[in-house]
C-alpha positions as CSV (number, residue, x, y, z in Angstrom):
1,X,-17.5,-0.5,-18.9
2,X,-18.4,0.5,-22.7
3,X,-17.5,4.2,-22.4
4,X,-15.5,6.2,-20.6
5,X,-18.9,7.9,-19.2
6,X,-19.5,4.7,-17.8
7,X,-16.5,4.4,-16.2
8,X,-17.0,7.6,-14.5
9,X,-20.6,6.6,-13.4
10,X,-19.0,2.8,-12.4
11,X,-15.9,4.6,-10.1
12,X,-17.8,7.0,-8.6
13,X,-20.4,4.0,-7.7
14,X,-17.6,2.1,-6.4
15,X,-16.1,4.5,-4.8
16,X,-19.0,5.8,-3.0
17,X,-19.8,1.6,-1.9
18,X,-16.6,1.8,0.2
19,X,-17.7,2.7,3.6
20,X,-15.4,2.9,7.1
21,X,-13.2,4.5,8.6
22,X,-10.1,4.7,6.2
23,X,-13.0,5.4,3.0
24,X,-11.3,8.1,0.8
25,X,-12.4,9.9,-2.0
26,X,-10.5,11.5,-5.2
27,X,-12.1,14.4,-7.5
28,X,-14.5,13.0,-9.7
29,X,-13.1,12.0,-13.1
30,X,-15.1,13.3,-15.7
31,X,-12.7,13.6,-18.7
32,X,-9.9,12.6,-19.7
33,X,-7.7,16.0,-18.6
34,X,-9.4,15.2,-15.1
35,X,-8.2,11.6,-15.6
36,X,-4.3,13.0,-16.2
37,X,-4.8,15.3,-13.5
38,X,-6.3,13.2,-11.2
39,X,-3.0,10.0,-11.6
40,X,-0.4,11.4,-10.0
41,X,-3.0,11.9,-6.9
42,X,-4.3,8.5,-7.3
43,X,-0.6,6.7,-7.6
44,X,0.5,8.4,-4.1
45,X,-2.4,7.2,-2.7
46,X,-1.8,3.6,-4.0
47,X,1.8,3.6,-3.6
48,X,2.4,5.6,0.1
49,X,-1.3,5.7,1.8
50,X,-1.7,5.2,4.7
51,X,0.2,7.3,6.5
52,X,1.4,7.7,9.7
53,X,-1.4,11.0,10.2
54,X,-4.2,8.3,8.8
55,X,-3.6,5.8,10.9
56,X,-6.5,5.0,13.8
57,X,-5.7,1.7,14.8
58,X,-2.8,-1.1,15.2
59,X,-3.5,-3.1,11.3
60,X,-3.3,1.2,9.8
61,X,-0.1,1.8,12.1
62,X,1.8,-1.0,10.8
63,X,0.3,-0.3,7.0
64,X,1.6,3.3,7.8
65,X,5.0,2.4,8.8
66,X,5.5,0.3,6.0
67,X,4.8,3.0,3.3
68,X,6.6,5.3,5.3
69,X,9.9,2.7,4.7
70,X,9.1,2.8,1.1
71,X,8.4,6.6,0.6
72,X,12.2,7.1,2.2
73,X,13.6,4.4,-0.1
74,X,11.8,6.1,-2.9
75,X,13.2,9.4,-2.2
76,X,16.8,8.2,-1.8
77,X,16.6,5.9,-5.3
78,X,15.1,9.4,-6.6
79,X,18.5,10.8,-5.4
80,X,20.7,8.4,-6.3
81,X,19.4,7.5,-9.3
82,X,20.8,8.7,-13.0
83,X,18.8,10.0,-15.9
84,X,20.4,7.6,-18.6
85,X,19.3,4.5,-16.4
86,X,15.7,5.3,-16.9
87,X,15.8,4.6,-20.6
88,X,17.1,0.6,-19.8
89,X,14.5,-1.5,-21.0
90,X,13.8,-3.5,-17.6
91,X,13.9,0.0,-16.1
92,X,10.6,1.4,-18.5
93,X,9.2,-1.9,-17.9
94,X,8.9,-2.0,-13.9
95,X,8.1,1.8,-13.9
96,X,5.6,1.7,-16.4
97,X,4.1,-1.3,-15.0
98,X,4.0,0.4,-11.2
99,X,2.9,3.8,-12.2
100,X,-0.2,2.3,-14.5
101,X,-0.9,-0.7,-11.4
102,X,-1.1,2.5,-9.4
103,X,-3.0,4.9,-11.0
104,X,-5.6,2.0,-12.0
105,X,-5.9,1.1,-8.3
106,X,-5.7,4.6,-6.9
107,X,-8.5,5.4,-9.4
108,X,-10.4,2.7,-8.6
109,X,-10.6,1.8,-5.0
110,X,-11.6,3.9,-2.5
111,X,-10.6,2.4,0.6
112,X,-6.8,2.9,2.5
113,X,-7.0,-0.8,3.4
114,X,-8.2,-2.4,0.7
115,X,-5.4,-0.9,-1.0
116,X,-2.8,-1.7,1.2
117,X,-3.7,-5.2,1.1
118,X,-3.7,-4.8,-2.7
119,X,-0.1,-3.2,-2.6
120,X,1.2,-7.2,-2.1
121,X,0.7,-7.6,-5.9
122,X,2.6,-4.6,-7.2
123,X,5.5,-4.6,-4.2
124,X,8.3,-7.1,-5.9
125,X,8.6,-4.7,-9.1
126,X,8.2,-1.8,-7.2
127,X,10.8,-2.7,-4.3
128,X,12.8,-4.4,-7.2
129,X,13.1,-0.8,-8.7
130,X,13.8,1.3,-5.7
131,X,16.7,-1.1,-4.7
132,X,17.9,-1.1,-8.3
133,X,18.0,2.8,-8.5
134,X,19.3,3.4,-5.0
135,X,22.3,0.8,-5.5
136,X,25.7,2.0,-4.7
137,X,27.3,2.3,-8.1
138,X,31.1,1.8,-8.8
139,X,33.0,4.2,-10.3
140,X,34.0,3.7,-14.1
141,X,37.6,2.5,-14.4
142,X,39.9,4.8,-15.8
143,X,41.5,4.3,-19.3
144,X,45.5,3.4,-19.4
145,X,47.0,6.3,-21.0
């Protein structure tokens, strides 16, 4: 890949090569405004695809119930979490590294399984994260007056 036209002409190649019955497809990417729109798309589908509704046999099921444990962890450390902890340095670190994993793989894999089995690489920062944000925090001690 020399060019982002040839990346465009190599994904939808790819993409197209992935055949069965959990194949998906994304938009075709044929700019970069159409990349941006086109990420957060491709990070659910890394992150949280399968899901329960895609599921058609036992290996999908089990797949499905896994990211459907994460996407309620990731909604509750979405809850819990406070603004001024996303500017820690570890914090920018994992996220950055899980949202550009996932848009990269999203992007460029066009099979639910494939990426599920993926997933293994990217699932210590990411589950590092969501149990760092969701943690039960204490409250600040009070000064003596």
């Amino acid at each position: 890949v020399d060019s982002f036209d040839s990346f465009v002409q190599y994904q939808a190649r790819v993409a197209k090569d992935w055949q069965g019955g959990s194949s998906f497809a994304l938009p075709a990417i044929d700019s970069p405004i159409k990349l941006a729109l086109v990420a957060p798309l491709a990070l659910a589908t890394a992150l949280f695809r399968p899901t329960i509704f895609e599921a058609h046999n036992a290996f999908s099921l089990a797949a499905a119930l896994d990211n459907t444990v994460l996407f309620i962890i990731f909604i509750y450390a979405l809850k819990r979490s406070r603004l001024r902890e996303l500017m820690e340095p570890e914090v920018i670190w994992m996220c950055s590294f899980v949202v550009m994993w996932g848009v990269l793989y999203g992007i460029g894999t066009g099979n639910l399984g494939a990426i599920s089995r993926f997933k293994i690489q990217i699932l210590p920062p990411f589950i590092t994260l969501l149990v760092y944000m969701a943690r039960r925090r204490l409250p600040s001690p009070r000064p003596a007056r």
